[in-house]
DRENTOR-59489 format. One record per atom (N, C-alpha, C, O): residue in three letters; atom name; y, x, z. Coordinates in Angstrom, 1 decimal. Last residue first. Layout:
> ALA;CA;Y;X;Z .
...
***
This chain:
> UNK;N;-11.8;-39.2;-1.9 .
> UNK;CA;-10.8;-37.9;-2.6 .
> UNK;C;-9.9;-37.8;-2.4 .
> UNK;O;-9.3;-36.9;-2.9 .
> UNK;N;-14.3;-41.1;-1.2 .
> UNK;CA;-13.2;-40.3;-0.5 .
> UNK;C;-12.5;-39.0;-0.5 .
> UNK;O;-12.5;-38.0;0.3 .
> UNK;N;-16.5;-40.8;-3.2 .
> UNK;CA;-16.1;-41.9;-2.5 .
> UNK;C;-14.7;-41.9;-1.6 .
> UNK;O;-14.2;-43.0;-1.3 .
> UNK;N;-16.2;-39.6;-6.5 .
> UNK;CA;-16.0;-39.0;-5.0 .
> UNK;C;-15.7;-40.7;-4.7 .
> UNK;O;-15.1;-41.5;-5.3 .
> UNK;N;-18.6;-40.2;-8.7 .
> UNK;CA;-17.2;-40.3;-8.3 .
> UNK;C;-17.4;-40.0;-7.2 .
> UNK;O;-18.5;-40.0;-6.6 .
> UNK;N;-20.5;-39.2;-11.6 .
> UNK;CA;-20.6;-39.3;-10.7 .
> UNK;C;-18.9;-39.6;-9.6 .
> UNK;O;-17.9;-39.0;-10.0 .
> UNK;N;-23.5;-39.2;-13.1 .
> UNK;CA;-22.5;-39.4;-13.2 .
> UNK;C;-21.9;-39.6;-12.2 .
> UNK;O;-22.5;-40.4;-11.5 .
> UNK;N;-26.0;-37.0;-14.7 .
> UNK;CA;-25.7;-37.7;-13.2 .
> UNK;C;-24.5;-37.8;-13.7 .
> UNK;O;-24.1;-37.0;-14.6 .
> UNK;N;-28.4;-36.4;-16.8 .
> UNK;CA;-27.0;-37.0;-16.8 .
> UNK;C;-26.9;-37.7;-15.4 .
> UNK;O;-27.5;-38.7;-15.0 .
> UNK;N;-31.6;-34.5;-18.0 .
> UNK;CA;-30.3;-35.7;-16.9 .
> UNK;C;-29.3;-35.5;-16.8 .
> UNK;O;-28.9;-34.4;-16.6 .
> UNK;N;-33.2;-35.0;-20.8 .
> UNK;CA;-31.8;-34.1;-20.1 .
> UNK;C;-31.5;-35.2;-19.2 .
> UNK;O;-31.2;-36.4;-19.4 .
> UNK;N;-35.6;-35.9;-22.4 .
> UNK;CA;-35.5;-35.3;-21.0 .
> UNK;C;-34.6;-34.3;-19.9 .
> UNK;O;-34.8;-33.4;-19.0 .
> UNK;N;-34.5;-35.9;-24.6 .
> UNK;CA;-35.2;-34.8;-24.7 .
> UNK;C;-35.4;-34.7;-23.1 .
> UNK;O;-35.4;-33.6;-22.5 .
> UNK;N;-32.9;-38.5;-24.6 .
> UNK;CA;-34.4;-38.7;-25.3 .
> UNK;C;-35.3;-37.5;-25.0 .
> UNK;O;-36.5;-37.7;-25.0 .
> UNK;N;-31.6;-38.6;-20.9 .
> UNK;CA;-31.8;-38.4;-22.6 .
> UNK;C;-33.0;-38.5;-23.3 .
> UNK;O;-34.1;-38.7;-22.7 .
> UNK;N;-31.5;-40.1;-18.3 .
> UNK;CA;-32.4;-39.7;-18.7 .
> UNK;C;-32.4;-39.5;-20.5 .
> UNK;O;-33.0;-40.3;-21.2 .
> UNK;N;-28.8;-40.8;-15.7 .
> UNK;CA;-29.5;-41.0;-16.9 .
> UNK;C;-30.6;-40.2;-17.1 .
> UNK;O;-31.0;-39.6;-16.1 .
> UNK;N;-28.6;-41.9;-11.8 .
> UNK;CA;-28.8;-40.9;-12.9 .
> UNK;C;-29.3;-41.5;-14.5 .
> UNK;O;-30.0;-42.5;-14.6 .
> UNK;N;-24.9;-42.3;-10.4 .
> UNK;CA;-26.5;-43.0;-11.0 .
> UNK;C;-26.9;-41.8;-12.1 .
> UNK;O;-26.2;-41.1;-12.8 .
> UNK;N;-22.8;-42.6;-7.4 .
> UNK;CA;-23.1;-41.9;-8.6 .
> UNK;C;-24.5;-42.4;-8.9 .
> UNK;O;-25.2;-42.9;-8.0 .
> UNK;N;-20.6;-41.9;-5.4 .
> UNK;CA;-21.2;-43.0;-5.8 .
> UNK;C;-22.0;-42.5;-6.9 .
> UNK;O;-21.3;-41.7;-7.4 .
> UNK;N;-20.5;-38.9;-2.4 .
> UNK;CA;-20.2;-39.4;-4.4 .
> UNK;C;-21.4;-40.5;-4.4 .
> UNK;O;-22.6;-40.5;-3.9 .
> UNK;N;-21.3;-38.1;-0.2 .
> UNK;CA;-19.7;-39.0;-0.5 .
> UNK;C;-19.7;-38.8;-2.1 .
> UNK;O;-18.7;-38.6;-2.8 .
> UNK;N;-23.8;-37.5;0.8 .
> UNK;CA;-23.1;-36.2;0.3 .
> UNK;C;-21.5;-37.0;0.0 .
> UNK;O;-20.5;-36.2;-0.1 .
> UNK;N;-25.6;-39.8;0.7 .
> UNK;CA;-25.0;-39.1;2.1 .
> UNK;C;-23.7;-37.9;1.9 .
> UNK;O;-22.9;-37.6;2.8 .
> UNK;N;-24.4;-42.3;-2.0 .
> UNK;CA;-24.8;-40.7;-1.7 .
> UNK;C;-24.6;-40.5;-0.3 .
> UNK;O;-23.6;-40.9;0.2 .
> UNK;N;-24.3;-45.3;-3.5 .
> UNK;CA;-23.4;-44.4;-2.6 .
> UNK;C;-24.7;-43.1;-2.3 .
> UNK;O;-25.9;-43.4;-2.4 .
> UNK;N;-25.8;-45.6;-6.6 .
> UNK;CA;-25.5;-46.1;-5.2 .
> UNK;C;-24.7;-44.7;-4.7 .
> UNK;O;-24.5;-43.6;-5.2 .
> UNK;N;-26.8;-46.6;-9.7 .
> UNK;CA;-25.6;-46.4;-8.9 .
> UNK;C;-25.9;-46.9;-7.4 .
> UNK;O;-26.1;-48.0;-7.0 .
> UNK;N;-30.2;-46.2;-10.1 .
> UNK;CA;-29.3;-47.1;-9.9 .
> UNK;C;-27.8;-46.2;-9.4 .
> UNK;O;-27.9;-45.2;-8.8 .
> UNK;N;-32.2;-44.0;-12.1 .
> UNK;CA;-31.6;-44.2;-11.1 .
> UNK;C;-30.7;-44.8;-11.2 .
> UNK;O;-30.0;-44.6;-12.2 .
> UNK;N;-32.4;-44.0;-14.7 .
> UNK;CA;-33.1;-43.4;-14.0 .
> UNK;C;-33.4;-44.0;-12.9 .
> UNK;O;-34.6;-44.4;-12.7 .
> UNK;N;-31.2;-46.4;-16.5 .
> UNK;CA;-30.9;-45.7;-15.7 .
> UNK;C;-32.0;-45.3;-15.0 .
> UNK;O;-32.7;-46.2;-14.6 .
> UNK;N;-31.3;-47.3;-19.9 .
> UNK;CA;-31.7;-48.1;-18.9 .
> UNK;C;-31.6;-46.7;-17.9 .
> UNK;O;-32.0;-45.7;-18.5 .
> UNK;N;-28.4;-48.9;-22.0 .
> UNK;CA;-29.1;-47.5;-21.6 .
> UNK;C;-29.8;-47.9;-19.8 .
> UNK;O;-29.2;-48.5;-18.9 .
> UNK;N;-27.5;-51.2;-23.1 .
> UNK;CA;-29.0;-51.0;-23.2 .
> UNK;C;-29.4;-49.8;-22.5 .
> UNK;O;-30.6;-49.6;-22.4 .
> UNK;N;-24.9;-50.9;-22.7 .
> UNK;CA;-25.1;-51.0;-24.5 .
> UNK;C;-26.7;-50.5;-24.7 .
> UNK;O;-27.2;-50.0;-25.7 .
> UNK;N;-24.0;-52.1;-20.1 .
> UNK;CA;-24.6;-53.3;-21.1 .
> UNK;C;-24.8;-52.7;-22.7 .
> UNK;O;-24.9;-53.5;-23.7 .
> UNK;N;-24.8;-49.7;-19.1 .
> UNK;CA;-26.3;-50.6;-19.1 .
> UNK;C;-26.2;-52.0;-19.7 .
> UNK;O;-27.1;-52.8;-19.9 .
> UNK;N;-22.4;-48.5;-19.8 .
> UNK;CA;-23.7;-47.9;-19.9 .
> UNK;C;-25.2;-48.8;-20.3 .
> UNK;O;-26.1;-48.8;-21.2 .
> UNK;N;-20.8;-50.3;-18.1 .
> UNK;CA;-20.4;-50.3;-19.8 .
> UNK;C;-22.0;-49.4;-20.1 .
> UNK;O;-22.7;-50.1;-20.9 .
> UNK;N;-21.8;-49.9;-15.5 .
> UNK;CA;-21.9;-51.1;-16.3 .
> UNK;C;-22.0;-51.2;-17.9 .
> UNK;O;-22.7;-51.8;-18.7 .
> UNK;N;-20.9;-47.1;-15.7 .
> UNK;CA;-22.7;-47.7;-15.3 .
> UNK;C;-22.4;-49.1;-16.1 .
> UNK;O;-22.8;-49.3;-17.2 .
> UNK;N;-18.1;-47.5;-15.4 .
> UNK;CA;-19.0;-46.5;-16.7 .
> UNK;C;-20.6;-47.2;-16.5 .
> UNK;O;-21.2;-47.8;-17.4 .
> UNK;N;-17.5;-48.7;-13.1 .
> UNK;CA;-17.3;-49.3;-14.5 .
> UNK;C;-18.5;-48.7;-16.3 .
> UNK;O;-19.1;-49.1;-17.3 .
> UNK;N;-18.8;-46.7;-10.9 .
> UNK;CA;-19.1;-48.2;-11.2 .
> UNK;C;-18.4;-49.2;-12.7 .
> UNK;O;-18.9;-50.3;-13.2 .
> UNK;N;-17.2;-44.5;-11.4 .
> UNK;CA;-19.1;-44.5;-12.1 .
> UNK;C;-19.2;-46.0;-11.7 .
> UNK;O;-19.8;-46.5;-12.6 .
> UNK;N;-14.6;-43.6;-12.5 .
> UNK;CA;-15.0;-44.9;-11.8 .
> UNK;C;-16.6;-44.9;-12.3 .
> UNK;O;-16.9;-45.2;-13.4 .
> UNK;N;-13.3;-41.1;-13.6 .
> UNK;CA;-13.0;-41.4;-12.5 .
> UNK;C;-14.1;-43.0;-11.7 .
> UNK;O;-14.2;-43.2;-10.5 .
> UNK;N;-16.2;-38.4;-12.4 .
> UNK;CA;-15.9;-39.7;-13.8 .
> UNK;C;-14.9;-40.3;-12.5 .
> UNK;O;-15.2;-40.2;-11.3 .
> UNK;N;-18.5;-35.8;-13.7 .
> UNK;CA;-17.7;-36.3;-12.3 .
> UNK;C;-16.8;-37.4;-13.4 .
> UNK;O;-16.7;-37.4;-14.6 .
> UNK;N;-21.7;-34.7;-14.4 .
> UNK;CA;-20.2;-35.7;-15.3 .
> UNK;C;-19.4;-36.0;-14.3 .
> UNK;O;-19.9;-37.0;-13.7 .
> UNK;N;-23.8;-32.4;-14.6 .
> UNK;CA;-23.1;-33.2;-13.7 .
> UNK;C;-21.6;-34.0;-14.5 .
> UNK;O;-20.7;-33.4;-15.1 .
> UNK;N;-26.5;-31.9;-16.7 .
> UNK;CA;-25.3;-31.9;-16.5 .
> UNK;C;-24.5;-32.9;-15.4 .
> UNK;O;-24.6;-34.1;-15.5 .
> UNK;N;-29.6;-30.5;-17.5 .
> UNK;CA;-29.0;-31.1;-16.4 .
> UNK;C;-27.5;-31.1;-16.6 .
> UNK;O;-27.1;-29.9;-16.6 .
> UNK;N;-32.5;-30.0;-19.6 .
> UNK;CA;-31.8;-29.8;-18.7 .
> UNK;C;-30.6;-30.6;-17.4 .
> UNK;O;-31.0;-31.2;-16.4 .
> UNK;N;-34.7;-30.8;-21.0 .
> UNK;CA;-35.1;-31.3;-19.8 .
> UNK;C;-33.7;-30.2;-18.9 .
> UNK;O;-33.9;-29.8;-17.7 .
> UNK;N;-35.2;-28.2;-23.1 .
> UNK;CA;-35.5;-29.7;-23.0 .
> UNK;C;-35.8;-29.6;-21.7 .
> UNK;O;-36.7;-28.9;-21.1 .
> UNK;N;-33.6;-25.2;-22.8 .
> UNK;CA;-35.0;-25.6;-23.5 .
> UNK;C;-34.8;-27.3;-23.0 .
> UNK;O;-33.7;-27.3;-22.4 .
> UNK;N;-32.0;-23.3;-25.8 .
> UNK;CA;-32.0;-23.5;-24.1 .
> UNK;C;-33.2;-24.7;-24.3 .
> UNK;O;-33.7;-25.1;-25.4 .
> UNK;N;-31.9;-21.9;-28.4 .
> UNK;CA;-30.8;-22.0;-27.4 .
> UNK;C;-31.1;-22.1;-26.0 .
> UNK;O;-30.7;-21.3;-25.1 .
> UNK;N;-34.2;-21.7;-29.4 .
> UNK;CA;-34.1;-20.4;-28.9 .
> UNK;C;-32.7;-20.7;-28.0 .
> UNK;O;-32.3;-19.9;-27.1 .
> UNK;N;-34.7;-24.0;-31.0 .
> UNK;CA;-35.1;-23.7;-30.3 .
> UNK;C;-35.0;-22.7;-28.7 .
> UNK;O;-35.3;-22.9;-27.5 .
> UNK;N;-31.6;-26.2;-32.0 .
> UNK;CA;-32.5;-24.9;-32.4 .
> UNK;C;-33.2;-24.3;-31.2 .
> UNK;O;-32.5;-23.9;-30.3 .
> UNK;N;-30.8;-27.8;-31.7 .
> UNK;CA;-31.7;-28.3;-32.3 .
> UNK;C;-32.4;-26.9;-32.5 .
> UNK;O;-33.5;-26.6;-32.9 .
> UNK;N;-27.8;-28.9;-29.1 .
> UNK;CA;-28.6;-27.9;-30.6 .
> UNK;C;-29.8;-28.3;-30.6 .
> UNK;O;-30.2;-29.0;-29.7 .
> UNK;N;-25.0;-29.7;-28.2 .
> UNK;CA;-26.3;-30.5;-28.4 .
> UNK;C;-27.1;-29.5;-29.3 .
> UNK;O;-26.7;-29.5;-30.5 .
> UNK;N;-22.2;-29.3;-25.7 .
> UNK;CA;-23.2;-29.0;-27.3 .
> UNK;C;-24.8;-29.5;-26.8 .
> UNK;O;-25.5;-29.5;-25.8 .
> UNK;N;-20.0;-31.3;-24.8 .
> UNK;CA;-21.3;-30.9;-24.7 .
> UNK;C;-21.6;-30.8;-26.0 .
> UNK;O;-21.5;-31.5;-27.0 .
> UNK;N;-17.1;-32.9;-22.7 .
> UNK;CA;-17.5;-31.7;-23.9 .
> UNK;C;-18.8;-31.5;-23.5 .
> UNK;O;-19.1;-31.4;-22.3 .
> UNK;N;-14.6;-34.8;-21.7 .
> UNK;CA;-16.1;-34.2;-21.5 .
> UNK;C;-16.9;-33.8;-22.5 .
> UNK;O;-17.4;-34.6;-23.2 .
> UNK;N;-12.9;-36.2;-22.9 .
> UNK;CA;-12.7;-35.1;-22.0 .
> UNK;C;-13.5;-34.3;-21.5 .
> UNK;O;-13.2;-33.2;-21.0 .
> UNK;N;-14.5;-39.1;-23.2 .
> UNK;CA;-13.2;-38.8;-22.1 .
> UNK;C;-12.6;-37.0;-21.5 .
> UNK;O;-12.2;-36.7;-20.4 .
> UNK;N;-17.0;-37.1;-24.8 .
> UNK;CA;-16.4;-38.4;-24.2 .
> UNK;C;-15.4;-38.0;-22.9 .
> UNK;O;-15.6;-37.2;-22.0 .
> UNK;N;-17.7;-35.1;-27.5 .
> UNK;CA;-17.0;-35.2;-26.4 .
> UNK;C;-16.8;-36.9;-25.7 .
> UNK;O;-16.4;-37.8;-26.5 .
> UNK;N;-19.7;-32.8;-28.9 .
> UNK;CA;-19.3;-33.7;-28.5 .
> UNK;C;-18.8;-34.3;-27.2 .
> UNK;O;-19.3;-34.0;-26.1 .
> UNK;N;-21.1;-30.6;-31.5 .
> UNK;CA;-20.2;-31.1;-30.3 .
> UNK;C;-19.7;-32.0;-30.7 .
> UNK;O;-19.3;-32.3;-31.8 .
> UNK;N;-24.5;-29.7;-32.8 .
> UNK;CA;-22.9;-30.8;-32.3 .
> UNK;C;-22.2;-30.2;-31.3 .
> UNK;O;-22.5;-29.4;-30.4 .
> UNK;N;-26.5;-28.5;-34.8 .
> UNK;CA;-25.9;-28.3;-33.5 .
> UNK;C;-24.5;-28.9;-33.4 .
> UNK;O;-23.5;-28.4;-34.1 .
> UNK;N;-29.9;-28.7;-36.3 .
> UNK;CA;-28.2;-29.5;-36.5 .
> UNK;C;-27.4;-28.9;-35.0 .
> UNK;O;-28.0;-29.2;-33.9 .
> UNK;N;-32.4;-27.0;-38.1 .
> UNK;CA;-31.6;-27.3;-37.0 .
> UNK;C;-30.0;-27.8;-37.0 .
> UNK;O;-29.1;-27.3;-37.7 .
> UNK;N;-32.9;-27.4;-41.8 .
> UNK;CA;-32.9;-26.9;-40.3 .
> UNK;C;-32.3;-27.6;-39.4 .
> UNK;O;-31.8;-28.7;-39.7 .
> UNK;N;-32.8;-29.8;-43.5 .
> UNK;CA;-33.8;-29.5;-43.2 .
> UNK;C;-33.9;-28.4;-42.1 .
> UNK;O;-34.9;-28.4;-41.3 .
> UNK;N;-29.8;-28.5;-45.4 .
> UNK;CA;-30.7;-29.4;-44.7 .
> UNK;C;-31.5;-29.4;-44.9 .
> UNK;O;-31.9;-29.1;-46.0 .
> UNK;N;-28.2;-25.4;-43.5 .
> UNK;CA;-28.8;-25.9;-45.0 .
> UNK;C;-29.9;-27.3;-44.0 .
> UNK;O;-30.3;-27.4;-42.9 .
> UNK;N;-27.0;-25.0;-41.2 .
> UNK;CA;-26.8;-23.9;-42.0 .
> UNK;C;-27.5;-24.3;-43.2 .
> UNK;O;-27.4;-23.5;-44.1 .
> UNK;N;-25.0;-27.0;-39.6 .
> UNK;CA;-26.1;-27.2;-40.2 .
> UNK;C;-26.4;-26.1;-41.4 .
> UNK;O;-26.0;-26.3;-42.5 .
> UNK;N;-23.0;-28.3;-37.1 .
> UNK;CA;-23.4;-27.6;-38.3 .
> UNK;C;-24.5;-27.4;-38.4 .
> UNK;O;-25.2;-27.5;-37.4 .
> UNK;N;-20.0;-30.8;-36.2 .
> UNK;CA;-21.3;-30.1;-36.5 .
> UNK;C;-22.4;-29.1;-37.3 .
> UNK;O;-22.5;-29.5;-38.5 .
> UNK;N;-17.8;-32.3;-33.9 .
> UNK;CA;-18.1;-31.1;-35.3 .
> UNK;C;-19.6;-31.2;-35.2 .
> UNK;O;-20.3;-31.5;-34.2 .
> UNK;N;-17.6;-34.0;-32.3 .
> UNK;CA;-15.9;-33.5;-32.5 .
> UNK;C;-16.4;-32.7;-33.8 .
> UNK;O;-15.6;-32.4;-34.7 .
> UNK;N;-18.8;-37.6;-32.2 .
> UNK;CA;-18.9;-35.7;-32.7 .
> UNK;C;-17.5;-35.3;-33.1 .
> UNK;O;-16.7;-35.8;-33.8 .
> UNK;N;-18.0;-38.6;-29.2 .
> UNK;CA;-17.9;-38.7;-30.4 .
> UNK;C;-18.1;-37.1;-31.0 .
> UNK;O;-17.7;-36.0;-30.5 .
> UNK;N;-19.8;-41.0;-27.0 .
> UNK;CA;-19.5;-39.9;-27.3 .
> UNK;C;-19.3;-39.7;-28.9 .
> UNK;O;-20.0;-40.4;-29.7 .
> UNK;N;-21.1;-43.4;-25.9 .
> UNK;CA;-19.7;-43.5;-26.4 .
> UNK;C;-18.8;-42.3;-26.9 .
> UNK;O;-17.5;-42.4;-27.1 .
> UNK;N;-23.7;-44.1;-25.1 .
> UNK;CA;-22.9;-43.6;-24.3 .
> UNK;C;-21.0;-43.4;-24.9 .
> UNK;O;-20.0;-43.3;-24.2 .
> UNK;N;-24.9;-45.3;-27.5 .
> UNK;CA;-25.1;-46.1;-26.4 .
> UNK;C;-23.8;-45.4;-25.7 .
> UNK;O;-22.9;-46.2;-25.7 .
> UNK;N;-24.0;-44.0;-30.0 .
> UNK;CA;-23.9;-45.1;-29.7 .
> UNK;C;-23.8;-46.1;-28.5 .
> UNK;O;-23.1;-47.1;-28.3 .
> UNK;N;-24.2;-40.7;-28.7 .
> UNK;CA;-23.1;-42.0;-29.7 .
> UNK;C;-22.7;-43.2;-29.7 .
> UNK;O;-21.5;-43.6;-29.5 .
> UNK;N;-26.4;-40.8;-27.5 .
> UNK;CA;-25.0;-40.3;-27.1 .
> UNK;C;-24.2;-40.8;-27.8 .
> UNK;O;-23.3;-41.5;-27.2 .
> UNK;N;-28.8;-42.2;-28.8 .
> UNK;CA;-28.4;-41.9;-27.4 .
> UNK;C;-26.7;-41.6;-27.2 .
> UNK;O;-26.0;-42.4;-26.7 .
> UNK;N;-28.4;-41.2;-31.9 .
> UNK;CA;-28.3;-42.6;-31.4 .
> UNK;C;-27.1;-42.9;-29.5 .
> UNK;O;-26.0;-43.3;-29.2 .
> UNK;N;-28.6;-38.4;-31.4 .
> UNK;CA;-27.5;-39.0;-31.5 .
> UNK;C;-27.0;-40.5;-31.6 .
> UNK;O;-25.9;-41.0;-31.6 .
> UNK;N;-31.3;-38.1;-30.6 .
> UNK;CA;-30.1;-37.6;-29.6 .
> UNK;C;-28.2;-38.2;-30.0 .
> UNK;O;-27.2;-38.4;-29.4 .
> UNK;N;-32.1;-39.5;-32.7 .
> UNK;CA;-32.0;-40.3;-31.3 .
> UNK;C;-31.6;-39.9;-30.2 .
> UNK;O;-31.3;-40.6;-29.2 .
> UNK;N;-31.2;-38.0;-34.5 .
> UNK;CA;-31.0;-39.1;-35.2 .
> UNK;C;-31.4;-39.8;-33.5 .
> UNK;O;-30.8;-40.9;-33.3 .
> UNK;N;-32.2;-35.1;-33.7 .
> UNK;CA;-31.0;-35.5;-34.1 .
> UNK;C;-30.8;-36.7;-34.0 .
> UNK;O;-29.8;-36.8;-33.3 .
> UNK;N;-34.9;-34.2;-31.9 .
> UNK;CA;-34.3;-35.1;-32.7 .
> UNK;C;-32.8;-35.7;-33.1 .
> UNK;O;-32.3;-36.7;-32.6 .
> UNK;N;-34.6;-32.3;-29.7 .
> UNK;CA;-35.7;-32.0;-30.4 .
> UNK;C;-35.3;-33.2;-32.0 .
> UNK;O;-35.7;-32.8;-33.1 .
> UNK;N;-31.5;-31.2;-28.4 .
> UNK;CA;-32.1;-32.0;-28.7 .
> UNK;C;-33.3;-32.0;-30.0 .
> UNK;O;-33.0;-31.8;-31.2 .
> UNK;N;-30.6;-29.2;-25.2 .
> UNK;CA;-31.6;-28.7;-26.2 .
> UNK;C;-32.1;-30.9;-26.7 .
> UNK;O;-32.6;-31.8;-25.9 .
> UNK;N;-27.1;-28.7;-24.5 .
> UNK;CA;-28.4;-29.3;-24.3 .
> UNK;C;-29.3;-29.4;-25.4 .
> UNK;O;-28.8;-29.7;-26.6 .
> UNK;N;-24.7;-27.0;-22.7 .
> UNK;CA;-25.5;-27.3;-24.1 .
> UNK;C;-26.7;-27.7;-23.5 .
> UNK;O;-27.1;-27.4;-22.4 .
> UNK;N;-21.2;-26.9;-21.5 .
> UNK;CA;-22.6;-27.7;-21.3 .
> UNK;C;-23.8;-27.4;-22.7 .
> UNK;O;-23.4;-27.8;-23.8 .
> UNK;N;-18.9;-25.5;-21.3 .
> UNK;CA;-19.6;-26.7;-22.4 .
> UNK;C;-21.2;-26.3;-21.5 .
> UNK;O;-21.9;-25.3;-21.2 .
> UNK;N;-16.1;-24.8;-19.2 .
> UNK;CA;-17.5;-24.4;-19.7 .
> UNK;C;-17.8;-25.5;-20.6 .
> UNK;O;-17.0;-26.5;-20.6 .
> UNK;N;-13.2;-25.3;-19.0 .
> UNK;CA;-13.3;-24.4;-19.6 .
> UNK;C;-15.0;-23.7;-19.5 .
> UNK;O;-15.2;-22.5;-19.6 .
> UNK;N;-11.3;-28.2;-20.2 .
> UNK;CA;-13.0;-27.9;-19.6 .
> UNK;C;-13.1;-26.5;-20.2 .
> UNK;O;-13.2;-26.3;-21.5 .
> UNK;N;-8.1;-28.7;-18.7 .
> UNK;CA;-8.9;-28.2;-19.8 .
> UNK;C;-10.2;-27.8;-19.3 .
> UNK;O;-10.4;-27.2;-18.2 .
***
């Protein structure tokens, strides 16, 4: 069970949720919206991996950071960059023993993804 969430500050709903939806394969577990025309705040989840997304200022600010540990970052990268998502950073091995590549969200959030080379 993930017992932190993650929140990330998205300035656009409609390309934070392109980005994560579509390309990356995350699904809105919920969302709210206190009347339309404000701020929208998600969760969402892939494989087990939980993250709020808000729109509202005052949460947390653009350009933060989440670590994804994954069992295979060489399959995920592929499935990643055939639905167009172009990578920061390549998947390569690490001095540290994690294979891992970086993303880049629309709001300037990085997404490292990442596998132990020897677990």
């Amino acid at each position: 069970m993930q017992t932190v969430v993650p929140q990330l500050r998205m300035t656009d709903a409609k390309k934070a949720m392109a980005f994560y939806i579509d390309q990356l394969g995350f699904s809105v577990d919920w969302q709210h919206q206190f009347e339309p025309g404000l701020p929208l705040f998600l969760q969402i989840t892939r494989d087990g991996q939980t993250l709020f997304l808000s729109g509202h200022a005052g949460d947390c600010a653009p350009g933060g950071a989440v670590y994804f540990w994954v069992p295979d970052a060489d399959a995920l990268y592929t499935a990643f960059t055939a639905k167009g998502v172009k990578p920061l950073k390549p998947i390569e091995d690490m001095p540290w023993g994690v294979r891992e590549f970086l993303l880049v969200d629309p709001d300037h959030n990085k997404l490292r993804f990442g596998t132990e080379l020897n677990p």
